[in-house]
C-alpha positions as CSV (number, residue, x, y, z in Angstrom):
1,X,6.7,19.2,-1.3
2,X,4.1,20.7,1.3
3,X,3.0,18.9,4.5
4,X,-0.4,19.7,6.1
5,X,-1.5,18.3,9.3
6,X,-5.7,18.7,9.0
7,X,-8.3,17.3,11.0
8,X,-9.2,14.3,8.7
9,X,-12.5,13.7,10.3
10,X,-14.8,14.3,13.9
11,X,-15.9,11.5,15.9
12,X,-18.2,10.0,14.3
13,X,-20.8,7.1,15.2
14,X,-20.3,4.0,12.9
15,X,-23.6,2.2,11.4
16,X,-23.9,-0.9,9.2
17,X,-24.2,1.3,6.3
18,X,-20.1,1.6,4.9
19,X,-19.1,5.1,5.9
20,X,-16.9,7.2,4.1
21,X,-14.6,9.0,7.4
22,X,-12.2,10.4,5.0
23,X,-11.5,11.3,1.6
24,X,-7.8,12.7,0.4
25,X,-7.7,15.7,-1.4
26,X,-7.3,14.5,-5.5
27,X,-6.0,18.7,-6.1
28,X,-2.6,17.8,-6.2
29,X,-2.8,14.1,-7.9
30,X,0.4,13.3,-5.6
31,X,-0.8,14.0,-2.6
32,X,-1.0,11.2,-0.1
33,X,-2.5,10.3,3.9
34,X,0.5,8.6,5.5
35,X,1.2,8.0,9.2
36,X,-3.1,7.9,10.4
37,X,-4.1,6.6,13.0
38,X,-7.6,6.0,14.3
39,X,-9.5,5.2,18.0
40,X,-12.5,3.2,17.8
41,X,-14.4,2.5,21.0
42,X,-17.2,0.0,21.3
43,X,-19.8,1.9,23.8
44,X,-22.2,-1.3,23.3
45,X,-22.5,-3.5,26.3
46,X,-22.4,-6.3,24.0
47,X,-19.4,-7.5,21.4
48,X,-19.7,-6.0,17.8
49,X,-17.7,-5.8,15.0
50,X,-15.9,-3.7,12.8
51,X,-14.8,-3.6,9.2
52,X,-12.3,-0.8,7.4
53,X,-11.1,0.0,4.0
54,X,-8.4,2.0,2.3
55,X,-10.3,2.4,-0.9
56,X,-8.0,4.2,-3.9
57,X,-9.6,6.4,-5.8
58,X,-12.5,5.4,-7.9
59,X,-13.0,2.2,-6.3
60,X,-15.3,0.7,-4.1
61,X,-14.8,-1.1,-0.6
62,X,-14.1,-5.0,-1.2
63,X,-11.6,-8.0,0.1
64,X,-8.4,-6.1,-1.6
65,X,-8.8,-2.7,0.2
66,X,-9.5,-4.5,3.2
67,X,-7.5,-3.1,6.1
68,X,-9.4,-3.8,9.3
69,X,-11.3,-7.3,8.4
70,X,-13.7,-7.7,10.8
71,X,-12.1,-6.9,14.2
72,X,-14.3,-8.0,17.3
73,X,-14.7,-5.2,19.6
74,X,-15.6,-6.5,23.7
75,X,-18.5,-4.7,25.2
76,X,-17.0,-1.4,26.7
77,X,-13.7,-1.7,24.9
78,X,-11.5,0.5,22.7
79,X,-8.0,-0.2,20.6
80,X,-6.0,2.1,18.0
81,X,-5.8,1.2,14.5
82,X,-2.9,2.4,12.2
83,X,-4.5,3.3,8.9
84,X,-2.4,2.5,5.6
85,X,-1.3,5.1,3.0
86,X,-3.5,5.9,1.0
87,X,-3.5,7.9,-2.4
88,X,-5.2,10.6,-3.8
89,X,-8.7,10.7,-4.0
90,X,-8.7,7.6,-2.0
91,X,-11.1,7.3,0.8
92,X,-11.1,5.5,4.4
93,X,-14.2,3.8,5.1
94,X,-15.7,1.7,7.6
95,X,-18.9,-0.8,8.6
96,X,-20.0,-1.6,11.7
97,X,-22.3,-5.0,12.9
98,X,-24.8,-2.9,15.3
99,X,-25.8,0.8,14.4
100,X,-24.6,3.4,17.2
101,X,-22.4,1.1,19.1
102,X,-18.7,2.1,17.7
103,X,-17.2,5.7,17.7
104,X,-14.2,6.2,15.4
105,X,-11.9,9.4,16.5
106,X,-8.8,10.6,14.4
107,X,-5.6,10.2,16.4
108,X,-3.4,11.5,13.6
109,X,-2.3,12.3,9.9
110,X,-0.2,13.9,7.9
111,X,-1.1,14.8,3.7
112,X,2.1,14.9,1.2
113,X,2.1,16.6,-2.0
C-alpha cells in the first residue's frame, strides 16, 4: 500500500457550469481520495448557493452522488466541507448559483493504493 499526500486542486472560482476540482488517479484501480476536505468562501455580497458531487468513475453528476445538496452560502461567509471517499477515477465536482461569487480551496487529502 502507498500513501501520497498531493495537492488535489488550486483555488478555484466556482461558475454555474458543474466543475470538475478533482479527478483520482484510475493507474492503480485501487487507489482511493479519503479524509478531503474543502473551504468554500462566498466573496458575493449577496447569498448564493452551492452544489457538490462525488461522482465514481464513468458517471455523471446527479441526486445519488450528491454530497453537498444545495448549501446556502451568506454574503461574505465561508464553512469547511468534508468530502466523501471517493474511488478511482472518480471525480469531485461542484456548481455554483452566481458565476465568480464562491472560491473552493483544498484543505486536505490523502490517495490509497
Amino acid at each position: 500500500m502507498s500513501l501520497a499526500v498531493p495537492l488535489l486542486f488550486s483555488p478555484t472560482m466556482l461558475t454555474t457550469g458543474t466543475t470538475t476540482l478533482y479527478t483520482v488517479p484510475s493507474t492503480a484501480t485501487t487507489t482511493v481520495l479519503v479524509n478531503a476536505a474543502a473551504h468554500l468562501t462566498n466573496t458575493a455580497t449577496s447569498a448564493v448557493s452551492v452544489t457538490m458531487y462525488a461522482v465514481p468513475s464513468g458517471g455523471s453528476p446527479t441526486v445519488t452522488n450528491m454530497c453537498l445538496p444545495s448549501q446556502t452560502m451568506g454574503a461574505n461567509s465561508f464553512f469547511d466541507f468534508n468530502v466523501p471517499v471517493i474511488g478511482a477515477g472518480g471525480t469531485l465536482r461542484a456548481v455554483c448559483s452566481a458565476n465568480t461569487s464562491v472560491n473552493v480551496q483544498e484543505l486536505s487529502g490523502v490517495l490509497y493504493s
